[in-house]
N, C-alpha and C positions, 0 to 999 in steps of 0.2 A: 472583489470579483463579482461583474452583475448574473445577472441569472442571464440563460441562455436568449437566444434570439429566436420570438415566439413565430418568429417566419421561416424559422427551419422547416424544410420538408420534412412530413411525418415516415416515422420507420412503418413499417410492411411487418409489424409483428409475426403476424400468424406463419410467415414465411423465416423468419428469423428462428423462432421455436422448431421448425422443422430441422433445422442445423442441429439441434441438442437430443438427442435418444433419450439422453437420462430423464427429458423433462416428459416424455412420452408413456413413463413407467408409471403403475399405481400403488397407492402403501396401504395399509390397513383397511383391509375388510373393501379394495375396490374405492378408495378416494381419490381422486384428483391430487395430486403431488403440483402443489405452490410451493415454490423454491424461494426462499427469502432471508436466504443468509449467506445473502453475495457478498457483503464485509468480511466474512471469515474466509471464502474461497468461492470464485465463482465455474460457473459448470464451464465444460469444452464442447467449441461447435467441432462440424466434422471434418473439416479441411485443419483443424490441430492434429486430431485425433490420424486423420490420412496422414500428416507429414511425418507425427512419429513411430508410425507403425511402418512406413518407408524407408526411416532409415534404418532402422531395427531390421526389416526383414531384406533390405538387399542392403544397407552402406554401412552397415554396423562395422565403426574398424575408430581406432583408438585414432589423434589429430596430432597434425606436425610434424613426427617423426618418419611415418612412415612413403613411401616411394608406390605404393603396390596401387593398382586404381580404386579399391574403396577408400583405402586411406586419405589418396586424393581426391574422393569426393565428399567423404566426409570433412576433410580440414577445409574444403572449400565452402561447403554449406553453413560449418560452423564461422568462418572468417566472413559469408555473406550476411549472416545472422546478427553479426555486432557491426557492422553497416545499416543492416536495416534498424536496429533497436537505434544507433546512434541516430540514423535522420530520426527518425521518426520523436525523438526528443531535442532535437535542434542542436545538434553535437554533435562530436567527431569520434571516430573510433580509438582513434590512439589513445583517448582520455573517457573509455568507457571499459569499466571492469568487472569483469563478470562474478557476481559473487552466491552462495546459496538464497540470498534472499535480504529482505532489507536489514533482516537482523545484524547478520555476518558482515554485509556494505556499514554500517551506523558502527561495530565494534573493531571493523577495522581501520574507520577513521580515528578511534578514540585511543587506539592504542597504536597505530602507527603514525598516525598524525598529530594527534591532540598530546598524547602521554609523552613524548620526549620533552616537549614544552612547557609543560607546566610546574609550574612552581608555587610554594606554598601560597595562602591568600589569593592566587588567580582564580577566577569566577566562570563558572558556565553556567549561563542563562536558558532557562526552559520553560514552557507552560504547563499552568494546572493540566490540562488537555491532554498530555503525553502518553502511551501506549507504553509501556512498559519497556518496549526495544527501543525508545528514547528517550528513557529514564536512565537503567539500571546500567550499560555500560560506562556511561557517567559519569557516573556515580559508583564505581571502580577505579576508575583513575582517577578521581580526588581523594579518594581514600589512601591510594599509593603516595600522590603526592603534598598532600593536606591545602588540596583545593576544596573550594565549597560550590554549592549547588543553591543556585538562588531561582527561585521560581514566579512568574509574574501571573496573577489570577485569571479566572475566567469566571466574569458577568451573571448572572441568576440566569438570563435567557439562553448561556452557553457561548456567547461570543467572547472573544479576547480581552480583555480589559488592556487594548494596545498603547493608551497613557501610561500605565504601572511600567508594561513592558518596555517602554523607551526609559522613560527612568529608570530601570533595572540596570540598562548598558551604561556598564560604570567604565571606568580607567583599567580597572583590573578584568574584565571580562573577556575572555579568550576564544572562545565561541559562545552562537546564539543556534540551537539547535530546536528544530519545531516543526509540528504536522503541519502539512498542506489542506486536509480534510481529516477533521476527526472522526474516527471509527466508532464513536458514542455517540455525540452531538449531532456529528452529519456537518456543524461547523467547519466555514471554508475562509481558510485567514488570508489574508491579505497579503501572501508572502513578497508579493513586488517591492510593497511598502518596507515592507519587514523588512525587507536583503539594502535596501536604498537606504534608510536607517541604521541598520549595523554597519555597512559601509561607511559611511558619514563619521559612524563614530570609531574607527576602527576593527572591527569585530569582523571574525568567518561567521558562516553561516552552513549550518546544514540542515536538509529539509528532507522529513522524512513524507515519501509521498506515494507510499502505500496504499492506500485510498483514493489518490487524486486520480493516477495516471490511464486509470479505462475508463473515466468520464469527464475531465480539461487535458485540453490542450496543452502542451509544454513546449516551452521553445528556452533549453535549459542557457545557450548563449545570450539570449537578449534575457533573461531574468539577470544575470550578472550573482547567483550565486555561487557558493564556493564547494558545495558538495549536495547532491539530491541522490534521493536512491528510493527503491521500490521494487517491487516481487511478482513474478512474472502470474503466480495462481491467482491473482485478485482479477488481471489482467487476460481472464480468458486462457490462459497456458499453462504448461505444468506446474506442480509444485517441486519444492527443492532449489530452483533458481531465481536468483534477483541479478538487480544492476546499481552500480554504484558512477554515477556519472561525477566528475572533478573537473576542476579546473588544471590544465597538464603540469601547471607548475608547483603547485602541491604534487602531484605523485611525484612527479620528478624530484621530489624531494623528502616524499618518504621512503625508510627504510622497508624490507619484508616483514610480512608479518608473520607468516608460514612460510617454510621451508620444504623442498624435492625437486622434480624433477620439473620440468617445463616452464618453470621460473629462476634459471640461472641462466650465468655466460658460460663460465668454465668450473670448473669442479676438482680441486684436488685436494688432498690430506692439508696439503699447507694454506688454503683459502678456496674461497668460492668469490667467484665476482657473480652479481645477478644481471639478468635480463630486463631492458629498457618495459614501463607502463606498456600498454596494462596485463604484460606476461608478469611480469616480477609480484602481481599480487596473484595472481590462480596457479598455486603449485599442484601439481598432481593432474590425476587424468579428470578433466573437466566436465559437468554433467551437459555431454552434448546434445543428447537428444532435447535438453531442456533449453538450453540456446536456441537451436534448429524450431521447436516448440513455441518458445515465446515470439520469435519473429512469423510466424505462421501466425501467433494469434495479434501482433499488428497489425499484421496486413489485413485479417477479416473487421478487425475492427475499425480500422483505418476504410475499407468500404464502406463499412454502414456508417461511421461518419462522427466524430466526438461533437459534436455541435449539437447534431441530431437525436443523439443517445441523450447528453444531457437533457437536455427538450422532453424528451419523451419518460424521461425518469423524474424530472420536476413535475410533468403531466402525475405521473402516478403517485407522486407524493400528495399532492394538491388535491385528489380524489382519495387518498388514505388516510389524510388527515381531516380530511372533511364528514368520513365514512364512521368515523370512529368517534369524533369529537365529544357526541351525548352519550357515551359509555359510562355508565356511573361509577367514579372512585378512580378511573386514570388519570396516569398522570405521563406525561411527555418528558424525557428531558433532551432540554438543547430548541430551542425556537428563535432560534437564530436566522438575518432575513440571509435569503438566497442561499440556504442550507445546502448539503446533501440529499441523497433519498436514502437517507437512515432515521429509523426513529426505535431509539430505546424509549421503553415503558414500562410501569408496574400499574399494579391494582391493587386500590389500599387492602392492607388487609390479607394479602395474596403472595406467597412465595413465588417468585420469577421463575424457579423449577417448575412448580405446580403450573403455572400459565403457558408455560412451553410444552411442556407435558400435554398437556388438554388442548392445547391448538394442534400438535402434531399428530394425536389421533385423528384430528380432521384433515390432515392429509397437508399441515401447513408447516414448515422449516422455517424456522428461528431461530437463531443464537438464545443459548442463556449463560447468566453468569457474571462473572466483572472486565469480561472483555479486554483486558491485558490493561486495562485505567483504574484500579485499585485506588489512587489519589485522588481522582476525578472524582468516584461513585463517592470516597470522602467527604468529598466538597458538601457533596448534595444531600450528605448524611444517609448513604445508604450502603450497602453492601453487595447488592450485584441488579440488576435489571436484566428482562428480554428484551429482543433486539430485531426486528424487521429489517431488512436493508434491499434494495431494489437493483436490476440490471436490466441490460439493454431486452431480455427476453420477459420482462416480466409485461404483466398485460391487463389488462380492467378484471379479465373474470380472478386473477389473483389477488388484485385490490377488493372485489368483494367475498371473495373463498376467506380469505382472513379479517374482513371487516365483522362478517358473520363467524367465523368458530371464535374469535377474541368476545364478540357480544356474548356468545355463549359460555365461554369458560366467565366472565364477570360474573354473569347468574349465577353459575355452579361453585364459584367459589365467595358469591356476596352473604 
């Protein structure tokens, strides 16, 4: 993946930040609030915030069943909703399914798709790099089935070791599942390559793309993979909902994975027949303001421009890395070229509580912790890191609010 096109037109920050109240607030003792933990969830502009305080306060009414006019316009917003999310990832609705998040997308592939299949000795390939919700599901169903879990490294500077990885895809390998952007590293794999690759040698493919999809592009038909999924909170939108995009002939060919109401045909004592993708996997009453929510936060992001946003967040990375560089005792991990704008860091010497701690008295938000890569912070022989991470509202006076209170917690804790 190259880094963006340095002739994108510049975003209009100061007008962008006007969209977010939250970023408007002050914390302790009157400091400037730098929001820097857009990996974990990012804030909501105010045209999300309008569409779901709209349906709430006039369409609130349950989808599909009902005949009454909120009913109909609520199952109409929600049905406009997985059109907008499906273009907007280069796919079609029939074969987009709505699920709480990429967690619930990534376990329902593994146990409605992956688990009827496997068989003892078959292989699921993953990277050092994995977030925990594309590890551990898994890594449940090899346990059920006495499959094993083969893992291919990642490099000292945080990039894939993608030689390992192609030798990994053996004869028994059933799937190849792997982040798009890691949520540590800021690491951005190659997945074209990856999905062309596992193809070639027979292998599915799922791509967990949680971090990718509010700063690249997706055009999930011409990638030619076979399941990608992602969470609508990183994305500018609520939390609670994600999307699990497939290929229609896998669902068309998995069975339910939860069972009730809105994912059958018929229903009686003696059988149930279900209902055609992508109703046969969202039983129950659907979180539809979250649907309604995340296509509202396409469309704002989709104006200001994923080209442009990247642009503007490799800008900000390039000025935070550069700001911070003669810090004595940090350390970066992940320097991977055409990164993210994420940068996990420690200071020798220094618990990652403690440095989160002392930056967010200065009014700066950071992750701390092991960030759901437990394997990963292994690798590198550690046990958790803070974590900076950048979005489309972030801006220079944030790169230096945090260049400055991180200078300052080194001192106080050198």
């Amino acid at each position: 993946m190259n880094a963006p096109d340095t002739l994108t037109a510049p975003i209009d920050v100061a007008a962008v930040r006007t969209q977010f109240p939250v970023l408007a607030q002050r914390v302790h003792e009157d400091k400037r609030l730098a929001y820097l933990d857009n990996a974990a969830t990012t804030q909501k502009p105010e045209a999300v915030l309008k569409v779901i305080d709209g349906y709430y306060r006039f369409d609130n009414s349950n989808v599909h069943r009902g005949v009454h006019a909120l009913a109909a316009r609520a199952t109409q917003a929600y049905e406009d909703a997985r059109a907008t999310i499906a273009r907007f990832c280069g796919h079609t609705p029939e074969a987009t399914v709505f699920t709480r998040g990429t967690t619930e997308a990534i376990n329902l592939v593994a146990y409605s798709y992956l688990l009827p299949k496997l068989e003892a000795g078959d292989e699921i390939l993953l990277t050092e790099m994995e977030h925990h919700a594309n590890i551990v599901p898994w890594q449940l169903v090899a346990e059920r089935t006495g499959a094993k879990i083969v893992v291919a490294p990642v490099r000292d500077d945080g990039s894939l070791d993608i030689d390992t990885w192609r030798e990994r895809l053996g004869p028994r390998t059933r799937m190849a599942a792997f982040v798009h952007v890691s949520n540590t590293l800021g690491t951005v794999n190659p997945i074209a390559e990856m999905v062309e690759m596992a193809r070639a040698a027979g292998v599915l493919t799922l791509i967990d793309g949680a971090q990718a999809v509010a700063h690249i592009p997706l055009n999930f038909h011409d990638l030619g993979a076979d399941f990608y999924s992602f969470s609508s909170h990183k994305l500018y939108g609520p939390t609670g909902f994600g999307v699990l995009l497939a290929k229609p002939e896998h669902l068309d060919a998995m069975p339910p994975w939860q069972g009730g109401g809105d994912m059958i045909d018929t229903v009686s004592f003696e059988g149930t027949t279900f209902a055609e993708p992508p109703a046969r996997f969202e039983a129950g009453t659907p979180h539809i303001a979250g649907a309604i929510g995340c296509a509202a936060a396409i469309d704002w992001v989709s104006g200001v421009g994923l080209d442009a946003a990247r642009a503007h967040e490799t800008h900000l990375l390039e000025q935070t890395m550069s700001a911070i560089a003669d810090i004595p005792g940090l350390r970066v991990l992940g320097t991977a070229p055409d990164k993210a704008a994420i940068i996990a860091f420690n200071l020798d010497g220094a618990h990652a509580s403690d440095i989160s701690s002392l930056l967010d008295m200065q009014g700066v938000a950071v992750r701390v912790g092991h960030h759901c890569t437990m394997p990963l912070h292994s690798r590198f022989g550690l046990t958790g890191s803070a974590r900076a991470s950048f979005a489309i509202y972030n801006d220079d006076e944030d790169v230096a609010q945090f260049a400055a209170a991180l200078r300052k917690a080194a001192k106080m804790l050198g």
